[in-house]
C-alpha positions in Angstrom: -45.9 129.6 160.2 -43.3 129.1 157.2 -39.5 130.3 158.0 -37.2 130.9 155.4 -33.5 131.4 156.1 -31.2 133.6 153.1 -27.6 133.6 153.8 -24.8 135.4 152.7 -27.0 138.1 150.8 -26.1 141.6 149.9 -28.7 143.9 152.0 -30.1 147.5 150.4 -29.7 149.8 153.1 -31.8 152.9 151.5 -30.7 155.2 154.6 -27.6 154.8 153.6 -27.3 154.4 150.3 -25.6 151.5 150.0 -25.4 147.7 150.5 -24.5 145.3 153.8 -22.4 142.8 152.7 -22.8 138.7 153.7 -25.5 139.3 155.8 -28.0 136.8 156.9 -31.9 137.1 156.8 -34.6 135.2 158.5 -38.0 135.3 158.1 -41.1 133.5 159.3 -44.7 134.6 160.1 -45.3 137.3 157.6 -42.2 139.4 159.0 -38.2 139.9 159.0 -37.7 138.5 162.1 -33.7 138.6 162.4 -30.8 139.6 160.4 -27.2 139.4 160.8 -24.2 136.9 160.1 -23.9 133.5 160.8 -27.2 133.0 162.3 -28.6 129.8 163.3 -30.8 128.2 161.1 -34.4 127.8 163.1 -35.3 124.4 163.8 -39.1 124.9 161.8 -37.1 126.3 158.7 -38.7 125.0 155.6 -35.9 126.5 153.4 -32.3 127.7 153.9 -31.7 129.4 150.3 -28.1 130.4 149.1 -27.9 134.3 148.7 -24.3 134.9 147.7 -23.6 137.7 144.9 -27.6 138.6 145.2 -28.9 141.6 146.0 -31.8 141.4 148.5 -34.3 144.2 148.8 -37.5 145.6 149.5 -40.6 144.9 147.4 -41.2 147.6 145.4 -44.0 150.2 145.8 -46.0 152.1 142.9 -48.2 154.3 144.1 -50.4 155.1 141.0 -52.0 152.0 139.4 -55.4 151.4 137.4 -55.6 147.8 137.4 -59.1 147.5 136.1 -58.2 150.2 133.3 -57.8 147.3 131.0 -58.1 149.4 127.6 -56.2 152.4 126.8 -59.5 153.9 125.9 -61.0 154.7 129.6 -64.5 154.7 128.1 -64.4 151.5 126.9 -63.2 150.3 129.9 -66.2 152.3 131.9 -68.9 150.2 130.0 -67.5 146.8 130.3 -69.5 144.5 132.2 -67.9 143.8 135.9 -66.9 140.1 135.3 -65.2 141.2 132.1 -62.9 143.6 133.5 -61.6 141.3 136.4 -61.0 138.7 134.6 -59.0 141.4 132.4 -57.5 142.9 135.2 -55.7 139.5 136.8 -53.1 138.8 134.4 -52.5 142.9 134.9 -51.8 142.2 138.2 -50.3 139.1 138.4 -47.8 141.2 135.9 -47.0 143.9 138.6 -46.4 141.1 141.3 -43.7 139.1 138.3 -41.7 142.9 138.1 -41.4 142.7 141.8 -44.0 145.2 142.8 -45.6 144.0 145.9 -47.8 146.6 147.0 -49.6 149.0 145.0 -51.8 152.0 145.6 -54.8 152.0 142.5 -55.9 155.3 142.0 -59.4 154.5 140.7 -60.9 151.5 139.7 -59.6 148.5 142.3 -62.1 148.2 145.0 -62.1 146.3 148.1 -62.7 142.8 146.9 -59.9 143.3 144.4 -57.6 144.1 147.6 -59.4 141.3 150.2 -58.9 138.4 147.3 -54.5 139.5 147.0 -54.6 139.8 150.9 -55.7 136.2 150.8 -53.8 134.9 147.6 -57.2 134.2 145.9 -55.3 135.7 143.0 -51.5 136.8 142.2 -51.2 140.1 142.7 -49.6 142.8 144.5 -51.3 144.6 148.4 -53.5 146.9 146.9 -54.5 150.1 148.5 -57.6 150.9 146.7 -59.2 154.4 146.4 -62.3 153.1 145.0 -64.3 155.5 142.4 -62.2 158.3 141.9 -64.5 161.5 142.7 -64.7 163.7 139.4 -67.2 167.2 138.9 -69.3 166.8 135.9 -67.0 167.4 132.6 -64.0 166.3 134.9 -61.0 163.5 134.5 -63.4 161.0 135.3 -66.1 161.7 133.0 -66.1 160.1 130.0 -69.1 160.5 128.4 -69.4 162.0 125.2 -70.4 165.4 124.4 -73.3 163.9 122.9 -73.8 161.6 125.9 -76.9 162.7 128.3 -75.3 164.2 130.8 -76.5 162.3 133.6 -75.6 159.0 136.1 -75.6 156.4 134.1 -74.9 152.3 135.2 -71.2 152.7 133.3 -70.8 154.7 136.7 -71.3 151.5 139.0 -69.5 149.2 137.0 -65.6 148.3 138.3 -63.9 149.6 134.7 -65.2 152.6 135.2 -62.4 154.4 137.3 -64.6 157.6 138.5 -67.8 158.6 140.0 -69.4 162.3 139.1 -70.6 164.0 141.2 -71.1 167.6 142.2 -72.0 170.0 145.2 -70.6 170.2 148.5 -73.3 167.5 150.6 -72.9 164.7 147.2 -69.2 165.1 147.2 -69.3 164.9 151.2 -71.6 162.0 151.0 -69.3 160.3 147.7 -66.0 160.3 149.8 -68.1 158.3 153.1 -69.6 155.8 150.2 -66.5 154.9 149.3 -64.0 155.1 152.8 -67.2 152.4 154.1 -66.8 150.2 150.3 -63.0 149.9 151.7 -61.0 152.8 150.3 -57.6 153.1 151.8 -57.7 157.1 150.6 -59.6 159.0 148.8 -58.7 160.2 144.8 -60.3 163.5 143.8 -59.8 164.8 140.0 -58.5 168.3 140.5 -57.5 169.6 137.2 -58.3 168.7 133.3 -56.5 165.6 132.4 -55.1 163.5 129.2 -57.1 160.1 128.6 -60.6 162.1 129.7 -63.1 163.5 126.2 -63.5 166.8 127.5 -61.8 168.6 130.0 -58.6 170.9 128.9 -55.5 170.3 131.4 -55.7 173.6 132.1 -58.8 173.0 134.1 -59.5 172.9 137.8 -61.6 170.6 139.4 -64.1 171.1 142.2 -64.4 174.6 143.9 -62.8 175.1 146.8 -65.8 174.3 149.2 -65.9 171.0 147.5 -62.4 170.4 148.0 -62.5 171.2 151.5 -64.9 168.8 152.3 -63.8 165.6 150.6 -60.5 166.0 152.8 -62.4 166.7 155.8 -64.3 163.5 155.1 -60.8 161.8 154.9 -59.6 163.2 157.3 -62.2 162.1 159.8 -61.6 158.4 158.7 -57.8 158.9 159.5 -56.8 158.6 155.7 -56.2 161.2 153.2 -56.6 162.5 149.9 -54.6 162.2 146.4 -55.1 165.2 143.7 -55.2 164.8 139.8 -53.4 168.2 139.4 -51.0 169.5 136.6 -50.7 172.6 136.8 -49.5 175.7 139.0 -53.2 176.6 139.9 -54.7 173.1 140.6 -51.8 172.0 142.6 -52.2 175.0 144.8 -55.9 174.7 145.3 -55.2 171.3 146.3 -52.3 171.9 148.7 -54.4 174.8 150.0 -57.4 172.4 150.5 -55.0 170.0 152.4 -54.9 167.3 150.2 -51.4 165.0 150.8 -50.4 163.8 147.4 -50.4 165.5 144.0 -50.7 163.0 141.4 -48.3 164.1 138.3 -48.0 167.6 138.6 -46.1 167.8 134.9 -46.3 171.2 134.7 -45.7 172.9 138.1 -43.3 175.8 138.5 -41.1 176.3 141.1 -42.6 178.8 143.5 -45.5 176.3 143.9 -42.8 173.3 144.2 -41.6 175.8 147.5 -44.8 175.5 148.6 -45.5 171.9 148.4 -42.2 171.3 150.3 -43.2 173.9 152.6 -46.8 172.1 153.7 -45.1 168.4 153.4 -47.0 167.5 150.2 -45.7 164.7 148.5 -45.7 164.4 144.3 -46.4 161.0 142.8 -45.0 161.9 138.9 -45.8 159.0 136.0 -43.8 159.8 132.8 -43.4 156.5 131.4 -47.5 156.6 131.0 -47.4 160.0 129.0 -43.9 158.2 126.7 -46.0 155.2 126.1 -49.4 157.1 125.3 -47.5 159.1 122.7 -45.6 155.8 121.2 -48.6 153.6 121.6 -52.2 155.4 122.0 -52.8 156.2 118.6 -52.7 152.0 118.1 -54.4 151.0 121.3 -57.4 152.7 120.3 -56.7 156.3 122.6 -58.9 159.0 121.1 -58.1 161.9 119.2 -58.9 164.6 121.8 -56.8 162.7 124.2 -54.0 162.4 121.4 -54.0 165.7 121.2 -53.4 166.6 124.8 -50.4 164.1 125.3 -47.4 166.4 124.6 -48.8 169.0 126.3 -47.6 167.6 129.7 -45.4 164.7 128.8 -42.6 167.3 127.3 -42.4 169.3 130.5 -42.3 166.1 132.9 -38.4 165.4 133.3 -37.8 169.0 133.9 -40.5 169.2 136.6 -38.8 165.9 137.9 -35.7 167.5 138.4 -36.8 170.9 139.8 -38.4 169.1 142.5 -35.3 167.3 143.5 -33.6 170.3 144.0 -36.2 172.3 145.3 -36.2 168.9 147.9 -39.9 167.6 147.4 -40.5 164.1 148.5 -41.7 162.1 145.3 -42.9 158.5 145.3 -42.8 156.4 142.0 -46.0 156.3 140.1 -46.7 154.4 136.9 -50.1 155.5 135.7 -50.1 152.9 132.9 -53.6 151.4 130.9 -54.4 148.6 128.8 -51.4 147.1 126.9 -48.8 149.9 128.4 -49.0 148.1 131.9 -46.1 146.0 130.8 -43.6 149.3 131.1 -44.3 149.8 134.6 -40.8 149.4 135.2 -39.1 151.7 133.0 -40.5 154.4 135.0 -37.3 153.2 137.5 -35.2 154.2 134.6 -36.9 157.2 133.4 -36.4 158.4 137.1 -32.5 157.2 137.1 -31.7 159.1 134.4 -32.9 162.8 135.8 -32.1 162.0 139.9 -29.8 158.4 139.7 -30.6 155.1 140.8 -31.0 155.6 144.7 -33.5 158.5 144.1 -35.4 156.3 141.6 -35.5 153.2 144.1 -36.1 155.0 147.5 -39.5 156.7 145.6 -40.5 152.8 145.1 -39.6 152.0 148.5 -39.2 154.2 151.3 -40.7 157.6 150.0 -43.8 155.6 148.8 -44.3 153.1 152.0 -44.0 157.0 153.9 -46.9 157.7 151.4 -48.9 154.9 151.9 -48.6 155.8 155.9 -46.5 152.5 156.2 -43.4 153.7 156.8 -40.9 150.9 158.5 -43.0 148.7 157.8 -43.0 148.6 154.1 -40.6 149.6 151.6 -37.5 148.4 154.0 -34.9 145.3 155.4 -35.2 145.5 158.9 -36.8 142.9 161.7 -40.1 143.6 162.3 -40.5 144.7 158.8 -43.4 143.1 156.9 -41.5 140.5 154.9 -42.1 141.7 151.3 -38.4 140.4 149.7 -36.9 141.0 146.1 -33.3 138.6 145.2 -32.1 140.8 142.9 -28.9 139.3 140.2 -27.1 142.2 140.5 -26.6 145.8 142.2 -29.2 148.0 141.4 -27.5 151.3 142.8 -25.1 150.5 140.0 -27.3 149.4 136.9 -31.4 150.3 137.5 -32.0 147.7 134.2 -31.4 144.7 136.9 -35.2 145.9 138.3 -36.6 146.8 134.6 -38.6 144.4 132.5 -40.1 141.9 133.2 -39.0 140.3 136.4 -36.0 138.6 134.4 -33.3 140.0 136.8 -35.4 138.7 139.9 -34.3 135.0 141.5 -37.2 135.8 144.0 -40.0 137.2 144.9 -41.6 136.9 148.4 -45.1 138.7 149.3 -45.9 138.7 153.3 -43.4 136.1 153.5 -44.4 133.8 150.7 -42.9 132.8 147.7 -44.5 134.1 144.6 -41.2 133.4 142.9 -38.2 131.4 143.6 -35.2 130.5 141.4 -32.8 130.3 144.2 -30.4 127.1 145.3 -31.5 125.9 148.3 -28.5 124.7 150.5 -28.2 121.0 151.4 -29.9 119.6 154.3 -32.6 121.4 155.2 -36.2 119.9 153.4 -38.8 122.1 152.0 -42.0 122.0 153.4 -44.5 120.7 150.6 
């Protein structure tokens, strides 16, 4: 078991909004196992590290990631042969992990092996909480065949790139949600509405019929997990919500009786502007189609309104990203993009609290406390008064710790205590 000892560090409290001042944190076997001040230093400590003026907070949580969607293009990405797209999809990770995301929920594409191999630090990356294939109806988000494609299963359909599965009917889609809960989805993602990157589905589109819907969740819900909805718009959100799905995944263009009703039946809302800013700034050159082009601005324009009507309206909203190919590297402007409609708190506690609540690991992740799994950000710098301290690249981060082990660590370690080798 490694134990680590911080002293003297500057604690977020996201209850309260604010941070515990020269406080002490130790931590050994994966967990937070005390905290207060002028605790004694464990005689197995491998390293006492020098906190002062540093920030130290939860690992960050974005629940919407496609780590394998290593082109912008999601059709390229669909074809690529397996080994192709994870050895693309490492560095993406690895990425997330260096900007001080330590767990993250893919909504289509990671699988279980992705997860199993960051659980065991085969690779550098963040937890991941894979959905698997994300279930799409023929001519849905996650079909991206052609219009002059055969429109029929094809082997792009097995392969990990590919972030969807089609199928149709009530017994396929029942029998599509159990295939992928036994591969090792932590939830299931159904496409419930037209979407952006997809050939050939309007946004104004549902997805599935109600009977379809109905049973995917029922299949979740019988594996004690839950379902995610694509949905932008009035109509698709409420199908979903009225199906009993748990999260709506964007929801750009929802109005505010509907935002009553989600806070009504608990429903969370995972928004992900900064994908929709960067598509519009950077699609065109990353090889994005024209029909997806063309549908950009039709829900990245209404997004920071919809952002603030659900504050008000009081809708619980974890922090999504959403990003593909060369736009991963934003993932943490969302923060600011967030900041800037409901301040920096809001903005963090969707990364932390609200989205380990979403991820059904609430105190556990997403919070300082003992007990807590040890997933640890040193931050230079307050975040609840400047957000850019969390933005970038991981420069304002003198450490970053994963199940209590260092993926990062820039910090002085205090004299006489050795570090284990």
């Amino acid at each position: 078991m490694s134990v680590y000892v911080f002293r003297h560090a500057d604690v977020l409290d996201l209850d309260a909004g604010s941070l515990v001042r020269n406080v002490d944190v130790v931590v050994g076997n994966e967990s937070i196992v005390s905290m207060g001040q002028g605790l004694p230093v464990p005689a197995d400590a491998q390293g006492v590290y020098d906190a002062t003026g540093l920030t130290l907070m939860p690992g960050l949580i974005d629940c919407h990631v496609h780590a394998t969607a290593s082109t912008v293009n999601l059709g390229v990405s669909a074809k690529m042969p397996n080994a192709l797209s994870v050895i693309r999809a490492l560095p993406i990770l690895k990425g997330m992990l260096s900007r001080g995301f330590t767990s993250v929920r893919d909504a289509g594409g990671s699988d279980w092996a992705l997860s199993s191999a960051s659980k065991d630090w085969l690779i550098d990356a963040p937890r991941i909480f894979p959905s698997g294939k994300a279930l799409s109806q023929t001519g849905g988000h996650g079909d991206f065949r052609q219009r002059g494609d055969q429109l029929e299963a094809c082997s792009c359909s097995y392969r990990i790139g590919d972030i969807g599965r089609v199928v149709d009917g009530v017994d396929e889609v029942r029998r599509a949600a159990r295939d992928e809960l036994t591969r090792g989805a932590t939830q299931i993602k159904v496409m419930a509405s037209g979407g952006v990157t997809s050939p050939n589905d309007p946004i104004g589109n549902t997805g599935y019929s109600m009977d379809e819907l109905k049973a995917i969740v029922a299949e979740a819900e019988a594996w004690q997990t839950y379902v995610m909805a694509h949905a932008y718009t009035p109509r698709a959100i409420r199908r979903a919500v009225e199906a009993g799905v748990r999260t709506i995944e964007h929801g750009n263009l929802i109005d505010e009786e509907t935002a009553q009703l989600l806070r009504e039946k608990n429903v969370f809302v995972v928004p992900t502007l900064i994908t929709f800013d960067m598509l519009a700034v950077e699609g065109e050159k990353f090889g994005l189609p024209p029909e997806s082009i063309a549908k950009v601005d039709d829900v990245r324009l209404q997004g920071r309104a919809a952002i603030a009507m659900l504050h008000r309206v009081g809708v619980k909203m974890g922090f999504g990203s959403d990003l593909l190919g060369e736009s991963h590297r934003h993932q943490s402007a969302e923060l600011q993009v967030r900041a800037e409609i409901v301040g920096n708190l809001e903005s963090i506690r969707s990364a932390t609290t609200v989205a380990a609540e979403i991820l059904m690991r609430a105190g556990q992740l997403g919070v300082i406390r003992p007990g807590a799994t040890a997933d640890i950000l040193l931050v230079r710098g307050n975040p609840l008064e400047d957000i850019g301290v969390l933005t970038g690249q991981g420069e304002g981060l003198a450490a970053i710790m994963k199940d209590g082990r260092f993926f990062k660590n820039e910090l002085i370690q205090l004299a006489g205590v050795a570090v284990a080798s």
